[in-house]
C-alpha positions in Angstrom: 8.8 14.2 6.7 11.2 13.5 3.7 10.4 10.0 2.9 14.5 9.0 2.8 14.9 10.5 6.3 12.1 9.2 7.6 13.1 5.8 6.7 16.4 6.0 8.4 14.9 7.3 11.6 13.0 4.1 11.3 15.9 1.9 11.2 17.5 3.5 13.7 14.7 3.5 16.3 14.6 -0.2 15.7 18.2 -0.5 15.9 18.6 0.5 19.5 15.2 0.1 20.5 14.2 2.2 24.0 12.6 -0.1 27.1 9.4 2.1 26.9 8.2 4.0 23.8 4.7 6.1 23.4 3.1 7.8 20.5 1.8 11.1 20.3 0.2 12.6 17.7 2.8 11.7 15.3 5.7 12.0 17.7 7.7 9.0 19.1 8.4 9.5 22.5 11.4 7.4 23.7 11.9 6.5 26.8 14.5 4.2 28.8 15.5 4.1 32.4 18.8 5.0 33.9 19.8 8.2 34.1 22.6 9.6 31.3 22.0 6.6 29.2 21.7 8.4 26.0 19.8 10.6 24.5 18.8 8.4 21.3 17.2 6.2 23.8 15.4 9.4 25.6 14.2 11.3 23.5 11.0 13.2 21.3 11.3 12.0 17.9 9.3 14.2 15.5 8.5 11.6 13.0 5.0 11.6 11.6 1.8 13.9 10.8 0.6 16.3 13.5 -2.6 17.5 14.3 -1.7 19.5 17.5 -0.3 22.9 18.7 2.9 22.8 18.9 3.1 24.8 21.9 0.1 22.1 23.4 2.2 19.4 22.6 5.6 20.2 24.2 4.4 21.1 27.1 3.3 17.5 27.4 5.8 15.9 26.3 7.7 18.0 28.7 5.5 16.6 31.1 5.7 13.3 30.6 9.6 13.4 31.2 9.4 15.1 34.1 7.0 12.2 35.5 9.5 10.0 34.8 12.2 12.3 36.2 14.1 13.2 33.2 14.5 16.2 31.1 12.2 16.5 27.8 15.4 15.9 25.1 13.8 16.7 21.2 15.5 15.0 18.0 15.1 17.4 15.3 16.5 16.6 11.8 16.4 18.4 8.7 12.8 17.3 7.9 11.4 18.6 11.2 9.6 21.9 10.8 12.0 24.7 11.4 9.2 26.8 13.0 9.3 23.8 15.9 12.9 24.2 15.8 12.7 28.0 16.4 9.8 27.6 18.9 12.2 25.2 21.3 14.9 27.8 20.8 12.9 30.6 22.4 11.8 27.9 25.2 15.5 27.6 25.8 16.5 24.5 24.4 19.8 24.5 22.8 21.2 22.8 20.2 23.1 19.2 21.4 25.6 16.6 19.3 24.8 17.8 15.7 25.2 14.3 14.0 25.1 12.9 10.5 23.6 10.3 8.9 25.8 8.7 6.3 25.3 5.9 3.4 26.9 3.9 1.4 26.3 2.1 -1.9 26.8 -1.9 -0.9 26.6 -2.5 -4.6 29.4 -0.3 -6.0 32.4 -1.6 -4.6 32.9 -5.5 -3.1 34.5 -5.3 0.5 36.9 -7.8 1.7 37.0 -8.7 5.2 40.4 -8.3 7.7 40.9 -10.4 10.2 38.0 -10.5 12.7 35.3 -12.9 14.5 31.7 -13.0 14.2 28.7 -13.9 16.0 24.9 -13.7 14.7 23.7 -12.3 17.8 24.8 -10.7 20.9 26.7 -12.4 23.2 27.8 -11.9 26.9 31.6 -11.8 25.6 30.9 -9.2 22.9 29.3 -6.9 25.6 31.3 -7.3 28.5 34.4 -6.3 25.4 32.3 -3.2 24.2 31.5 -2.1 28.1 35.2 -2.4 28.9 36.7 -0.7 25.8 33.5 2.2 26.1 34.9 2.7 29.6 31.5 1.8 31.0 31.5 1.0 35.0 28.2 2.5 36.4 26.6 -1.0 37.0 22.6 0.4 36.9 24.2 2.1 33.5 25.7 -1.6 32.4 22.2 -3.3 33.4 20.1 -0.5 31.2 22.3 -1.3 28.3 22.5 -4.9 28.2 18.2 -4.7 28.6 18.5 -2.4 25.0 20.8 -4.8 23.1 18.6 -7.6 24.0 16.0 -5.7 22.7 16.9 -5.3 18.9 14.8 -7.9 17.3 16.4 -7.7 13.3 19.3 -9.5 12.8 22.7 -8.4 13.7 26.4 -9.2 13.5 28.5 -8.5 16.3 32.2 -8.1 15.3 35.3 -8.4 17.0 39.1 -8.2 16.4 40.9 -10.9 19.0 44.8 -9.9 20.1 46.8 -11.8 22.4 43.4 -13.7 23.4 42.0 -9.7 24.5 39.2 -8.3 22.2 40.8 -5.1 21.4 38.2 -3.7 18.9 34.4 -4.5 18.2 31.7 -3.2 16.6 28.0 -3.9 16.1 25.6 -4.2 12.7 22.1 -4.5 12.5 20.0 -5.3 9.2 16.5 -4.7 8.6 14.8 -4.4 4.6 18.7 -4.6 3.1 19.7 -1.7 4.6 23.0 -2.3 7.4 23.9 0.2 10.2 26.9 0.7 11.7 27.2 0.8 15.3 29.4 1.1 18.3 32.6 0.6 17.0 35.6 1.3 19.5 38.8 0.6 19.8 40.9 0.2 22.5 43.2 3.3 23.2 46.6 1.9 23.0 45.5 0.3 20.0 43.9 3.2 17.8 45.9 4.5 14.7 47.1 1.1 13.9 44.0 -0.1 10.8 41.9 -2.0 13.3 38.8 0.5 13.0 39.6 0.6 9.6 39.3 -3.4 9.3 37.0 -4.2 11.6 34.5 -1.4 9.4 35.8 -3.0 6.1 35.0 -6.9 8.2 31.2 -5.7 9.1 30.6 -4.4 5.5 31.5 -7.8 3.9 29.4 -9.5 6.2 26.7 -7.9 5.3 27.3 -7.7 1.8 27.4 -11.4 2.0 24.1 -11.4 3.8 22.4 -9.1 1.1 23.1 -5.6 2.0 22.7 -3.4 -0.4 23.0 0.0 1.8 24.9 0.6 4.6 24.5 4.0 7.0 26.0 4.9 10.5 25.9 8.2 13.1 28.8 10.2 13.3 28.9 13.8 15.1 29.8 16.5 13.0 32.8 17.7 14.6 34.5 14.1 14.2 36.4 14.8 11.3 39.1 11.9 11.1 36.2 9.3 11.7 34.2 11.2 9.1 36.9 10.8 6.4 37.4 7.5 7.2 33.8 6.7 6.3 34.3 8.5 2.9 37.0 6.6 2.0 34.5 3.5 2.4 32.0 5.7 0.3 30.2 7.2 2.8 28.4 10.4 1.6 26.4 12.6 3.6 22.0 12.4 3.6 21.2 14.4 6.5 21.6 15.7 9.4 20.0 15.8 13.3 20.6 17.1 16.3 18.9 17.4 19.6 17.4 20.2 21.6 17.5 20.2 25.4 17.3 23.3 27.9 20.9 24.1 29.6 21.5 22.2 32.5 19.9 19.4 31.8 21.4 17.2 29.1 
């Protein structure tokens, strides 16, 4: 695998670590109960050197889902081999979120911070805001989720902008070797369009620069074009790309 993507993958992974994770034969097999909670956190990631059939291999991993009663979900990014990629296609896996990974230079361009908290780790108010802005509800969903963010074990900031005593934006960053990601940033609905994402992004960046960041990277879909040009106005540019494959009917 390209050396850049494969660090990335690695940061990520450890980012939003899964509740059960296996190796095999170079893949990273991700696991995490609940059903529906994401596919990051379920998932086949094609990572490392393989010595296997491919054909020998999914079928196992396919296997091992289905003990687990889920559907076999495949990351593939532009490193992967594209005769895998064409060999899940003919099995009938389609093609699912195409996302890209994004990064910016820490070191160009000094970020100054809007108006928003922090905390240096993750704390019940800062979850229970990100549930209720995500328009999360289903309770064994809620449980999952708050077992995966007390998982991540690099350092984070969690962020949050405070209105009329109501969190009505906050956002999540996790550090590991200098490199900052980017996650979960939402906004409340009545309140989108008026900066807040805009400072709440600019807030996190500063942090980290403060903290030593010198890269920062985030997700973002491909078909998400306002929040894509937002990120390019922070300097943003795109490294790669992934998506997923997963057989109709059972994403």
């Amino acid at each position: 695998m390209n050396p850049i993507i494969l660090l990335y993958e690695e940061l990520s992974l450890n980012a939003l670590p899964a509740t059960q994770t296996q190796f095999y034969d170079g893949w990273v097999l991700r696991f995490t109960s609940g059903y529906g909670y994401t596919n990051r956190a379920n998932s086949v990631n094609l990572l490392y050197l393989s010595t296997l059939a491919p054909e020998e291999k999914i079928a196992e991993c396919e296997s091992r889902y289905f003990a687990q009663g889920r559907p076999a979900v495949f990351k593939i990014t532009d490193s992967t081999d594209t005769e895998i990629d064409k060999l899940l296609e003919q099995k009938g896996y389609s093609v699912l979120h195409p996302t890209y990974i994004m990064a910016a230079d820490l070191t160009a361009v000094r970020f100054v911070p809007g108006d928003c908290d922090f905390t240096s780790y993750i704390d019940d108010e800062w979850l229970d805001a990100y549930f209720r802005l995500s328009k999360y509800t289903d309770s064994s969903i809620l449980s999952v989720a708050r077992q995966v963010f007390g998982s991540i074990k690099v350092d984070v900031l969690c962020g949050r902008i405070i209105k009329n005593g109501q969190i009505i934006a906050c956002g999540l960053c996790v550090m590991e070797r200098g490199y900052a990601g980017i996650y979960n940033v939402v906004v409340h609905e009545t309140q989108r369009g008026k900066g807040y994402g805009r400072s709440l992004c600019r807030s996190l960046l500063a942090a980290a620069q403060r903290l030593g960041a010198h890269t920062s990277y985030l997700q973002v879909v491909q078909d998400n074009r306002a929040a894509i040009h937002l990120y390019e106005k922070f300097g943003y540019k795109t490294v790669y790309s992934y998506w997923y494959r997963v057989k109709k009917g059972e994403a």
